[in-house]
TIRO-2110 file (N, C-alpha, C; in Angstrom, 1 decimal):
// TIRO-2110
12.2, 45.9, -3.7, N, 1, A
13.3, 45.9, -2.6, CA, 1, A
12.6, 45.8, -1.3, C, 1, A
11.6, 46.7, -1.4, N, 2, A
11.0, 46.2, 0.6, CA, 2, A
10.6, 44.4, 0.3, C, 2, A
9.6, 44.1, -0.5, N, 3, A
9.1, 42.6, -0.6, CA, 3, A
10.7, 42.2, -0.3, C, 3, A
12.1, 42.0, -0.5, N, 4, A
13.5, 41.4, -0.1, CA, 4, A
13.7, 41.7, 0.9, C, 4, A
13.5, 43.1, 1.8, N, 5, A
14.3, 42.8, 2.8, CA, 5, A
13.3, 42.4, 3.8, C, 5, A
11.4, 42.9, 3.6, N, 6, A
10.9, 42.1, 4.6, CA, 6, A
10.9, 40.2, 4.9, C, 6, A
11.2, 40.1, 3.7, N, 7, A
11.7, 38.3, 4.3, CA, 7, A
13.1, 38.5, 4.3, C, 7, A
14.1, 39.0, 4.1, N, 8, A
15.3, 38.9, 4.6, CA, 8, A
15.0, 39.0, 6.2, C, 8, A
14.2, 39.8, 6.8, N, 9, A
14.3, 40.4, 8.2, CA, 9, A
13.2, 39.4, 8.8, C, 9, A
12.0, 38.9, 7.9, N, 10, A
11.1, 38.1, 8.4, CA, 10, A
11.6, 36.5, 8.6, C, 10, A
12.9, 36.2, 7.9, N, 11, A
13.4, 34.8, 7.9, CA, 11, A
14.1, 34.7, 9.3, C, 11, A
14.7, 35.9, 10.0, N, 12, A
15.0, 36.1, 11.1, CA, 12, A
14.4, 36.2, 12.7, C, 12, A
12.9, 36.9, 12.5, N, 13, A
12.6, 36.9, 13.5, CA, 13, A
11.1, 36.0, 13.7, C, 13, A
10.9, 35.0, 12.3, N, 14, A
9.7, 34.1, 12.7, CA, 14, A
10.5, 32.6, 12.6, C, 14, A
10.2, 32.4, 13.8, N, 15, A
10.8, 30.4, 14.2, CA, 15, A
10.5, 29.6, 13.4, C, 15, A
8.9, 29.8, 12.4, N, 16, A
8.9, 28.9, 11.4, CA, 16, A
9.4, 29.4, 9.9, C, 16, A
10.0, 30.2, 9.8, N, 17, A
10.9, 30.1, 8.5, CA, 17, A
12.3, 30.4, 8.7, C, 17, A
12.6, 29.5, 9.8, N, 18, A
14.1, 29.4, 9.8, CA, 18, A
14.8, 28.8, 9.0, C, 18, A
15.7, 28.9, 8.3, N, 19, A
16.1, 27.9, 6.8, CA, 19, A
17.0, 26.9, 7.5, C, 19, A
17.9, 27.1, 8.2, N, 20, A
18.5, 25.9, 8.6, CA, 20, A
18.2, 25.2, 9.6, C, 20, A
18.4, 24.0, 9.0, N, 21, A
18.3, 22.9, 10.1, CA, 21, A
19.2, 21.9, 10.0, C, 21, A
20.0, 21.7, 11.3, N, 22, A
21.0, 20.9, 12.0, CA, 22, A
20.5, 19.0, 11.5, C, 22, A
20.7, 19.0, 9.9, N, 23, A
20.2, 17.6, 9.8, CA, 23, A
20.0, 16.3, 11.1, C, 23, A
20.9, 15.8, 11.0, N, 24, A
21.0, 14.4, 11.6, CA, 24, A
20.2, 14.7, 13.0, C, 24, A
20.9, 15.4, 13.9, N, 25, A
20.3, 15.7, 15.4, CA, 25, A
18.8, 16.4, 15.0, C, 25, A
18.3, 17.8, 14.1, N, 26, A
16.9, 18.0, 13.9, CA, 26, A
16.4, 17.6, 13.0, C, 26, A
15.2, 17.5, 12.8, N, 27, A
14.6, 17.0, 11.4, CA, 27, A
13.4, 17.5, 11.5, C, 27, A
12.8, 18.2, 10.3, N, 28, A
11.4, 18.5, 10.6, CA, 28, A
10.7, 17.6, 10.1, C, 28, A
9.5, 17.5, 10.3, N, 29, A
8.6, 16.5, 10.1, CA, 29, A
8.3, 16.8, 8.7, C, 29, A
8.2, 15.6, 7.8, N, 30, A
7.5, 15.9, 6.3, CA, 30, A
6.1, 15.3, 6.4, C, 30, A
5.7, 16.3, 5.1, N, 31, A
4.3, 16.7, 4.9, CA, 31, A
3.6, 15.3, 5.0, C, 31, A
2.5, 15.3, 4.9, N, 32, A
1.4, 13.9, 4.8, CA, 32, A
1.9, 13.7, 3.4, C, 32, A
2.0, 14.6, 2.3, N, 33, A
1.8, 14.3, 0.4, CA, 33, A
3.4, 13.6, 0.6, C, 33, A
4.1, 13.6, 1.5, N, 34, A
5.6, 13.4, 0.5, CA, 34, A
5.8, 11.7, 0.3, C, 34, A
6.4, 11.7, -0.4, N, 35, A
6.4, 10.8, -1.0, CA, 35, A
7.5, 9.9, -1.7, C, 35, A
8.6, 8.4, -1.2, N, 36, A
9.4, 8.4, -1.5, CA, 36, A
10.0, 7.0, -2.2, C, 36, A
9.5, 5.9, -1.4, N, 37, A
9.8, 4.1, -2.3, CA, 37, A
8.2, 3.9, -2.0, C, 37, A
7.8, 2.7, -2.7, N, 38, A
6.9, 2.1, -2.7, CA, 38, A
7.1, 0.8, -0.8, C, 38, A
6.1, 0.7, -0.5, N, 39, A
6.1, -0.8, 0.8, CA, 39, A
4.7, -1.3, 0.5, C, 39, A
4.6, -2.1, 0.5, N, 40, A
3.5, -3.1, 1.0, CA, 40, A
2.6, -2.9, 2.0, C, 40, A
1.2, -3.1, 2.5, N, 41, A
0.6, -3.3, 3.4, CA, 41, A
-0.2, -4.0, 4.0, C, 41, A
0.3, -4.5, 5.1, N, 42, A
-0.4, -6.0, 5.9, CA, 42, A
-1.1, -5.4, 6.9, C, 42, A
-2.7, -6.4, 7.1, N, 43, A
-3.8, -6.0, 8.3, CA, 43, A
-2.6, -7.0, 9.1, C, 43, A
-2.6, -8.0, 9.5, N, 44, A
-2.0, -8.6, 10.8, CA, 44, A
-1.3, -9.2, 11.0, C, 44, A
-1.1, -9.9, 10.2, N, 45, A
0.6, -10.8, 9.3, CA, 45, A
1.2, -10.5, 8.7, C, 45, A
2.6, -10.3, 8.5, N, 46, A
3.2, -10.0, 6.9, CA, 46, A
3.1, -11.0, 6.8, C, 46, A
3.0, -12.1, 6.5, N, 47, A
3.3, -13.3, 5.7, CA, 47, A
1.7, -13.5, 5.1, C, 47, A
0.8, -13.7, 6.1, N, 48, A
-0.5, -14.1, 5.8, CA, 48, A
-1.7, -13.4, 5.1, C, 48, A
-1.7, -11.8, 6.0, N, 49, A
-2.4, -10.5, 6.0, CA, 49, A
-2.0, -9.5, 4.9, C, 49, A
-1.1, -9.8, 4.0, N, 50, A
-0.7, -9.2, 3.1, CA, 50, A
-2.0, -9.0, 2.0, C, 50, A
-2.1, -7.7, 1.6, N, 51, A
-3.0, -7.4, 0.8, CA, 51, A
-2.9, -7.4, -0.6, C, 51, A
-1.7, -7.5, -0.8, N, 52, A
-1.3, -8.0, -2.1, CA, 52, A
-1.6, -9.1, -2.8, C, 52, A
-2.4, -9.2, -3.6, N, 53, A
-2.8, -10.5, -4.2, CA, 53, A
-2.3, -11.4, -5.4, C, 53, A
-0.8, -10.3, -6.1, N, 54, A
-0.2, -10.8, -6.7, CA, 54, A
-0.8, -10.9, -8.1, C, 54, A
-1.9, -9.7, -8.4, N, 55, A
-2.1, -9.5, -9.6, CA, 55, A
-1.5, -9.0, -11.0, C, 55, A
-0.6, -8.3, -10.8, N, 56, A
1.0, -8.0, -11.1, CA, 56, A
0.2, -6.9, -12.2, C, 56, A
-0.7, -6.2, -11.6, N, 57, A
-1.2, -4.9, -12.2, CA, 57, A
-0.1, -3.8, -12.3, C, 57, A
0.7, -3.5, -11.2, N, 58, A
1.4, -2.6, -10.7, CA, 58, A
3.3, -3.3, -11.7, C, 58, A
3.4, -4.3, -11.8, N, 59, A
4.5, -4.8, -12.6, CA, 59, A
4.5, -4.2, -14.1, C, 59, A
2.9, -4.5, -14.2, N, 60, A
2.5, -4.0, -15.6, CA, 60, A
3.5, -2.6, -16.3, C, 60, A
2.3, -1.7, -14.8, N, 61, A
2.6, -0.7, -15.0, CA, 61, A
3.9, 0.5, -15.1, C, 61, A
4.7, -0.3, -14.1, N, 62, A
6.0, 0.6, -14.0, CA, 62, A
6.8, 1.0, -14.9, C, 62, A
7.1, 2.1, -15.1, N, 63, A
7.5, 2.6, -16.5, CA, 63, A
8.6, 2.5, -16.7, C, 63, A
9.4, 1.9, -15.4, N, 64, A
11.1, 1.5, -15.5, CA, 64, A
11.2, 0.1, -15.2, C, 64, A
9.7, -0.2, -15.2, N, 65, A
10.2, -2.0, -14.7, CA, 65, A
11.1, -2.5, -13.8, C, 65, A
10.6, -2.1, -12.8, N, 66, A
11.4, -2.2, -11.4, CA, 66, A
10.8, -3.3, -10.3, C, 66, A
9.7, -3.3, -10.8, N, 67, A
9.1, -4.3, -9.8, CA, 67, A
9.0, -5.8, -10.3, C, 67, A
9.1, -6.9, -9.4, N, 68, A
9.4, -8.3, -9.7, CA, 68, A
8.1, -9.0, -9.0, C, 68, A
7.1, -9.6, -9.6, N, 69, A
6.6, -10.6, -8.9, CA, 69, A
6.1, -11.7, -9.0, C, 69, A
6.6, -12.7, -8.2, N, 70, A
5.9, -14.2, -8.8, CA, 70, A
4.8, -14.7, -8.0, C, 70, A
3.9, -15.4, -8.6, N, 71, A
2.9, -15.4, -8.2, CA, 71, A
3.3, -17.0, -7.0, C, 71, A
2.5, -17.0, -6.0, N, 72, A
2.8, -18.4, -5.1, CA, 72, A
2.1, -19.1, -5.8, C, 72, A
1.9, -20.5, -5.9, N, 73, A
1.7, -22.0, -6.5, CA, 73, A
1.4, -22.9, -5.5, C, 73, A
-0.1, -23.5, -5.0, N, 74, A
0.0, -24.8, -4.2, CA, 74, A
0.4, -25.9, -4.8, C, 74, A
0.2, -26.8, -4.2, N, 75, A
1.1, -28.4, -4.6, CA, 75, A
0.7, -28.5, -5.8, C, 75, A
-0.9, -28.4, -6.4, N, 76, A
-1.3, -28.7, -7.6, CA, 76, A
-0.7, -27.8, -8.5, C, 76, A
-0.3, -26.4, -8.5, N, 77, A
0.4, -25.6, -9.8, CA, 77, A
-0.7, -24.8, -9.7, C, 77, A
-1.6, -24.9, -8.5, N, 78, A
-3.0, -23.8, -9.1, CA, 78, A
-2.2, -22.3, -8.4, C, 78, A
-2.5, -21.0, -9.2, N, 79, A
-2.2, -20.1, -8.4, CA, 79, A
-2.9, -19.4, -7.1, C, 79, A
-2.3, -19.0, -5.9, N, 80, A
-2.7, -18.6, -5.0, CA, 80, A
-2.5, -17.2, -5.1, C, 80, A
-3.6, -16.8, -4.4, N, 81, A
-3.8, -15.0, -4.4, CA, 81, A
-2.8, -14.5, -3.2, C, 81, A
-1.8, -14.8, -3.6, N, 82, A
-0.1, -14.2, -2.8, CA, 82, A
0.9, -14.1, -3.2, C, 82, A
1.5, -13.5, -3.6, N, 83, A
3.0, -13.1, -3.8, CA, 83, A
4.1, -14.3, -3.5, C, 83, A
4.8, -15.2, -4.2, N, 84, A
6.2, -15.3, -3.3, CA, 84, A
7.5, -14.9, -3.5, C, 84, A
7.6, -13.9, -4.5, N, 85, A
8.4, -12.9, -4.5, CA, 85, A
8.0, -11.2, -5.0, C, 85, A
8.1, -10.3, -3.9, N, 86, A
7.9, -9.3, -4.5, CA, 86, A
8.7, -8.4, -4.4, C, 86, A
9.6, -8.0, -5.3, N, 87, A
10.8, -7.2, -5.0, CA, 87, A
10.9, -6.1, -6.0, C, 87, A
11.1, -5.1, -5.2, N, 88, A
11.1, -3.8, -5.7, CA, 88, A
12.9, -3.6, -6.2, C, 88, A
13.6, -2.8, -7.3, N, 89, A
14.7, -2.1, -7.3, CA, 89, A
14.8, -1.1, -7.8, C, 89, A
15.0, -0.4, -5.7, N, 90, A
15.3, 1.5, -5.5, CA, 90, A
16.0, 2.1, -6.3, C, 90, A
17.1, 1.2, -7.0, N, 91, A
18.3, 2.2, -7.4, CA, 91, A
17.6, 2.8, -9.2, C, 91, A
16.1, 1.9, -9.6, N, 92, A
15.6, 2.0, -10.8, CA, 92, A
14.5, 3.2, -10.7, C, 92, A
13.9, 2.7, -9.5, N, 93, A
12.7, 3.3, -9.2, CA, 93, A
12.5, 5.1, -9.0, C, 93, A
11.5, 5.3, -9.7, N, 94, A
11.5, 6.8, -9.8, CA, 94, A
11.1, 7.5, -8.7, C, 94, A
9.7, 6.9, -8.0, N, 95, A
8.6, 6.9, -7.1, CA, 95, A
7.9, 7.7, -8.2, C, 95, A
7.1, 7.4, -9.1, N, 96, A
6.2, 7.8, -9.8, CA, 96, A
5.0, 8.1, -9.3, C, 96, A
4.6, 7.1, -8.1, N, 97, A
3.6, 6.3, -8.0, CA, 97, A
2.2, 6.0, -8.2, C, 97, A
2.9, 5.5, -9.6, N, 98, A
1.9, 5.5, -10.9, CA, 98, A
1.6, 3.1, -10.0, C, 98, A
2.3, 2.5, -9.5, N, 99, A
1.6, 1.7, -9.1, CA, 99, A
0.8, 1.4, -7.7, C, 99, A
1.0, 2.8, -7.1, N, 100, A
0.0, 3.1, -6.5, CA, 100, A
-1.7, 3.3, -6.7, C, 100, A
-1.6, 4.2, -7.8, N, 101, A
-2.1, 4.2, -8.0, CA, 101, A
-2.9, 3.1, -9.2, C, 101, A
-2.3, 2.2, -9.7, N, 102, A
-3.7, 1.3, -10.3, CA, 102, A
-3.6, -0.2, -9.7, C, 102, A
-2.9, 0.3, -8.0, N, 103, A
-2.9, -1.0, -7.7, CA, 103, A
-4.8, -1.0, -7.0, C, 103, A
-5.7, -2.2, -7.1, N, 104, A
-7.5, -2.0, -7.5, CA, 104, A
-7.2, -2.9, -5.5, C, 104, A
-6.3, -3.0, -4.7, N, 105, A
-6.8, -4.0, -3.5, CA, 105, A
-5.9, -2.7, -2.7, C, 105, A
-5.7, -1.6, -2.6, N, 106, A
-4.8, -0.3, -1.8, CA, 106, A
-4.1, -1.9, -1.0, C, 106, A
-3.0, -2.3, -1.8, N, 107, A
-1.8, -3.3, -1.1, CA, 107, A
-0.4, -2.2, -1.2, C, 107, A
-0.4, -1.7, -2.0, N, 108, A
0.9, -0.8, -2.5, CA, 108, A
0.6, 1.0, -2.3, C, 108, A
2.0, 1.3, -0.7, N, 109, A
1.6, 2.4, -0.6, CA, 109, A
2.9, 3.1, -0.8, C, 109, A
2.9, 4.6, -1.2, N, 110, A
4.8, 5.5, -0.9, CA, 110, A
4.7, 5.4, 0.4, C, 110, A
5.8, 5.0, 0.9, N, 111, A
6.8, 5.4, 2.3, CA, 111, A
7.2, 6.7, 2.3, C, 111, A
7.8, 7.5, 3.2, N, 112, A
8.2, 8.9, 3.4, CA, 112, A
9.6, 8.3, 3.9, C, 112, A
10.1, 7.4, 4.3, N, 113, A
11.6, 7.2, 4.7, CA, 113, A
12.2, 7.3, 3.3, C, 113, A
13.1, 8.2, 3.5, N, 114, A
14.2, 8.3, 2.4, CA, 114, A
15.8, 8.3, 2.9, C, 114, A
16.0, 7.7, 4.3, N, 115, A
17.3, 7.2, 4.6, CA, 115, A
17.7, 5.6, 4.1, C, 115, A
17.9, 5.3, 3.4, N, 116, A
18.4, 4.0, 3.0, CA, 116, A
19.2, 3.7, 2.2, C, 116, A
20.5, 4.4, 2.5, N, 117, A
22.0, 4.2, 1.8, CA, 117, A
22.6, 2.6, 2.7, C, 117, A
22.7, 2.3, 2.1, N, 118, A
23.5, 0.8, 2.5, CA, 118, A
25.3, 0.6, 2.3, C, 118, A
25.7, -0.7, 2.5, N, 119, A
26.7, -0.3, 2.8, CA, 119, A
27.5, -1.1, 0.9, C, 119, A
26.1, -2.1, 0.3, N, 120, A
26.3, -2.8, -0.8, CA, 120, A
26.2, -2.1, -2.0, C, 120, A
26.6, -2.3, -3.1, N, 121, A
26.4, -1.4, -4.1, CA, 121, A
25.4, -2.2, -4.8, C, 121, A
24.8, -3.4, -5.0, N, 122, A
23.8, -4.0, -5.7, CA, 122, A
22.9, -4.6, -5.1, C, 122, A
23.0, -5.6, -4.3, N, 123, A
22.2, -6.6, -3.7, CA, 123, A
21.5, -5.8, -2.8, C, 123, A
21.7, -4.8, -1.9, N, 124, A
21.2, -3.9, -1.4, CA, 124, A
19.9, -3.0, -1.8, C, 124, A
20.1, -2.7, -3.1, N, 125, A
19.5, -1.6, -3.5, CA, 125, A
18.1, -2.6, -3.8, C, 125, A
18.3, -4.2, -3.9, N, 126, A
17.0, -4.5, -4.3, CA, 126, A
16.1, -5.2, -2.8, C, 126, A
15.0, -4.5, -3.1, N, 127, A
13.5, -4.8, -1.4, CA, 127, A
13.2, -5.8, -2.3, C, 127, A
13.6, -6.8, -1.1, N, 128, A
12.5, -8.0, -1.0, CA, 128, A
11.2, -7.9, -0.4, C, 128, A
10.3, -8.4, -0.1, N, 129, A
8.9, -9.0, 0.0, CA, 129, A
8.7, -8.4, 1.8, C, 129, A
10.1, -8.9, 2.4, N, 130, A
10.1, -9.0, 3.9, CA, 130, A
10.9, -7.3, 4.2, C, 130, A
11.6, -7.2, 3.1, N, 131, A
11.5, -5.6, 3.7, CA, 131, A
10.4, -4.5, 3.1, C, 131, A
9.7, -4.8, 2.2, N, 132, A
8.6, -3.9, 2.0, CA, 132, A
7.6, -4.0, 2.6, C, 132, A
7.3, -5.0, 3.5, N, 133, A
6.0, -5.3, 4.1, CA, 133, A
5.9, -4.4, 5.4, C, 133, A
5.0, -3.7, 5.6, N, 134, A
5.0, -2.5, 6.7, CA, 134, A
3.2, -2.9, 6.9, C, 134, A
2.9, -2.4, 8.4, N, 135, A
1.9, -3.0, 8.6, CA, 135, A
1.1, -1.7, 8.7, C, 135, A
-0.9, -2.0, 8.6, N, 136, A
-1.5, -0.9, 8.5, CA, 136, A
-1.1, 0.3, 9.5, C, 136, A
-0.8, -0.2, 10.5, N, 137, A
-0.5, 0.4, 11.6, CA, 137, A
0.5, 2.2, 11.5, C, 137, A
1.7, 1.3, 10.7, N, 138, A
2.9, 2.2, 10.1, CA, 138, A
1.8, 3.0, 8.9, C, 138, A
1.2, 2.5, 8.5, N, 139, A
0.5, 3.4, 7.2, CA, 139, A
0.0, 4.4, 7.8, C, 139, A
-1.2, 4.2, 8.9, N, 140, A
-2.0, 5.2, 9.6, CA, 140, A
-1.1, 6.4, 10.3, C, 140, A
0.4, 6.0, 10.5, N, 141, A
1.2, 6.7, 11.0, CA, 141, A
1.3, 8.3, 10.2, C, 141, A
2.0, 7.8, 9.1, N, 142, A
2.9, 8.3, 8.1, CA, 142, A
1.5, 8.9, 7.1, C, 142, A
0.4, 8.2, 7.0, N, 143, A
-0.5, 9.2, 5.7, CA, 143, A
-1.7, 8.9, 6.6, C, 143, A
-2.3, 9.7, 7.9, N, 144, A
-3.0, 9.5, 8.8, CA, 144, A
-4.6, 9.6, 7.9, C, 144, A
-4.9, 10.9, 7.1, N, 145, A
-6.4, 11.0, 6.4, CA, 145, A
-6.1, 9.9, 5.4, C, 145, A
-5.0, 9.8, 4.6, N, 146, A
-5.5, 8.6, 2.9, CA, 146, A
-5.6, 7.0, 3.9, C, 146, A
-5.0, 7.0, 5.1, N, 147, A
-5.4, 5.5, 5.5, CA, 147, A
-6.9, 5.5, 6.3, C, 147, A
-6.8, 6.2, 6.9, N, 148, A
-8.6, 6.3, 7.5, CA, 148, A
-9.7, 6.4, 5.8, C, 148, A
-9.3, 7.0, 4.9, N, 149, A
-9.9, 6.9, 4.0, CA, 149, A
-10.4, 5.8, 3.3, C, 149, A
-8.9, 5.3, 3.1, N, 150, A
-8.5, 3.8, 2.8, CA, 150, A
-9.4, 2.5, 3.3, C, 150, A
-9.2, 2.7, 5.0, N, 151, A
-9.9, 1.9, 5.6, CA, 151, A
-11.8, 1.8, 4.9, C, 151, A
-12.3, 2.8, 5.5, N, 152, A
-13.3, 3.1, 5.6, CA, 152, A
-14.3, 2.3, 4.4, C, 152, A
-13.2, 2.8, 3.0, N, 153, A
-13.5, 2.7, 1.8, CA, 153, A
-13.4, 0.9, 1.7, C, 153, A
-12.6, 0.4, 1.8, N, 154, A
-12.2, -1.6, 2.1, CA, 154, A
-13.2, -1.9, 3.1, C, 154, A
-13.7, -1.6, 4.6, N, 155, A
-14.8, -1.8, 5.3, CA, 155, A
-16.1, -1.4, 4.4, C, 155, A
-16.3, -0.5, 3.8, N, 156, A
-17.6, -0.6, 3.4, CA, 156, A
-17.7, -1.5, 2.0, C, 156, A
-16.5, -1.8, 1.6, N, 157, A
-16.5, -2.8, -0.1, CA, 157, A
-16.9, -4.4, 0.9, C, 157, A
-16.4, -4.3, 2.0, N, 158, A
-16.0, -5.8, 2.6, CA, 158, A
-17.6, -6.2, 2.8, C, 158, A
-18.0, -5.2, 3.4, N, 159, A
-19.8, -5.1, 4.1, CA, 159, A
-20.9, -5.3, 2.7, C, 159, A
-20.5, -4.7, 1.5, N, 160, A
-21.4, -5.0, 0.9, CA, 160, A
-21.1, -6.6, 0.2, C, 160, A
-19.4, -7.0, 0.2, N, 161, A
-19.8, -8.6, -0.1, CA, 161, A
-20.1, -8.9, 0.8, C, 161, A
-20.3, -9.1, 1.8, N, 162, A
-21.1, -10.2, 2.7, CA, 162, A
-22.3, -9.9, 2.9, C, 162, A
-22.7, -9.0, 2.6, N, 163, A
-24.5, -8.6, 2.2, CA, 163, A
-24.3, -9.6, 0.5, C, 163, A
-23.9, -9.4, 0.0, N, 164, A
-24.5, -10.0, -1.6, CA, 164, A
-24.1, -11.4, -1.3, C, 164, A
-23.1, -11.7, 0.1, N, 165, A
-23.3, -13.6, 0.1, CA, 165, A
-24.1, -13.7, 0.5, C, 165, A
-24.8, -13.1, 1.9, N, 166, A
-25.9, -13.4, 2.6, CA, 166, A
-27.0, -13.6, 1.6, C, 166, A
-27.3, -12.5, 1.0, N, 167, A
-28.5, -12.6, -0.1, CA, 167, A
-28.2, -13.6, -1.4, C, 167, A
-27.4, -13.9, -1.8, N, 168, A
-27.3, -15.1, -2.8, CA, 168, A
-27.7, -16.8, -1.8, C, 168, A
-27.0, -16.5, -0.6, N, 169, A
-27.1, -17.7, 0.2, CA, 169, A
-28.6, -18.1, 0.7, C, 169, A
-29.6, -16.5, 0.9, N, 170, A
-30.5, -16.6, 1.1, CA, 170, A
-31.9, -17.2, 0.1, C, 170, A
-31.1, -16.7, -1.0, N, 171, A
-32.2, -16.9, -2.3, CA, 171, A
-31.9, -18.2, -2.7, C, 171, A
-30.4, -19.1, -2.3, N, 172, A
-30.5, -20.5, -2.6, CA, 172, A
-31.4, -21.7, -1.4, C, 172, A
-31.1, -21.0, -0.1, N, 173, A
-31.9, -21.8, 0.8, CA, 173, A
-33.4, -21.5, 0.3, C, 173, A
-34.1, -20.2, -0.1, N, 174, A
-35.2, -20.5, -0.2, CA, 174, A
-35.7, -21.1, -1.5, C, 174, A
-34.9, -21.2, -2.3, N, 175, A
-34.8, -22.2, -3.3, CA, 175, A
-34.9, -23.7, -3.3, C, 175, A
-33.9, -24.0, -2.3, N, 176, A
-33.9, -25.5, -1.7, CA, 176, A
-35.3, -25.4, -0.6, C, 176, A
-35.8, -24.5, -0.2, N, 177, A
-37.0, -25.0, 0.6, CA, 177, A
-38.5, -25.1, -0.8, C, 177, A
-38.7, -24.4, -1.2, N, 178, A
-39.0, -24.0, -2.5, CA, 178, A
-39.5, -26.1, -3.2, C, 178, A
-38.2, -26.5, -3.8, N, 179, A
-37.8, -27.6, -4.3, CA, 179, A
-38.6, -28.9, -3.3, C, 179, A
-38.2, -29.0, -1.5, N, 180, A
-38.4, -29.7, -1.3, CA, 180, A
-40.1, -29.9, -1.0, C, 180, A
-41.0, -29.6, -0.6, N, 181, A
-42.6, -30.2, -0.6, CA, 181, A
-43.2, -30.2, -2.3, C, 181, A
-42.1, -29.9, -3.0, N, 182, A
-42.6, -30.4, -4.4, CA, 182, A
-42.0, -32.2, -4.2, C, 182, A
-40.5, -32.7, -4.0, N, 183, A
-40.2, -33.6, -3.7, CA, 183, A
-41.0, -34.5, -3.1, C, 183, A
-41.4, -33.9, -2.0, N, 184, A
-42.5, -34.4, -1.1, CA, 184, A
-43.8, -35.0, -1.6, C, 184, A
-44.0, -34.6, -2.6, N, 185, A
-45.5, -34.1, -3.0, CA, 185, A
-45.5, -35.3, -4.2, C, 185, A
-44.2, -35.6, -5.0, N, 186, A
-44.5, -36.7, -5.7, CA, 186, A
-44.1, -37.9, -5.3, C, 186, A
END
């Protein structure tokens, strides 16, 4: 009985465990972990900078099959590493985010907005391509340590390929120098 009434009396006189809150006009801020639809994430374009490559690892994966993606096609029919449809449907979607996690390019992150009642009962409920696309910017916002993480971790994968082009490129030029006073020589 004291453990009840010291938080009955402690819910009263400490500002952070006030239980109510005046929705619409207050809102407390949610945690870094929460967690609520899946969005997309673009370095500087949505159209271009999309990090989605359209591997459809994450299509694979979803356990309600909610996600849609077709892969883009140049003139020849060869595939291009882009999406030209990628649409999610909220009304299916659990937020598992189980394709978060085995997406292998961090293109696919949870959003924390959980206001998105519409005014449609179907065609609404399904994110296209151009509403899931949120830019790193919004990411760094909303999950401030997993995007610096994020980053950090893509900058140093990015650094080591262009160390292993440099050194492949290196070992062919001296290859090609290598070749040529043999040329020379007969």
């Amino acid at each position: 009985m004291v453990e009840t009434a010291r938080n009955f009396l402690g819910s009263y006189t400490d500002e952070e465990r006030l239980v109510t809150v005046q929705y619409p006009e207050e809102r407390r801020p949610l945690p870094e972990t929460s967690r609520n639809f899946p969005f997309l994430v673009y370095d500087s374009d949505p159209e271009t900078a999309l990090r989605c490559v359209a591997c459809k690892i994450c299509e694979k994966e979803c356990p309600p099959q909610c996600i849609y993606i077709v892969v883009q096609r140049d003139e020849k029919g060869k595939p291009v590493k882009h999406p030209k449809v990628f649409d999610i449907d909220v009304s299916v979607c659990m937020s598992c985010q189980i394709c978060v996690e085995v997406c292998p390019f961090e293109a696919i992150k949870m959003d924390t907005e959980f206001e998105l009642s519409k005014t449609g009962r179907f065609g609404d409920l399904l994110l296209h391509k151009g509403d899931l696309s949120k830019s790193n910017e919004y990411y760094h916002k909303i999950h401030p340590t997993e995007a610096a993480e994020v980053d950090a971790r893509l900058a140093e994968e990015k650094a080591k390929a262009e160390a292993a082009k440099a050194k492949v490129a290196a070992a062919a030029a001296a290859k090609s120098a290598a070749k040529e006073p043999v040329a020379a020589a007969s």
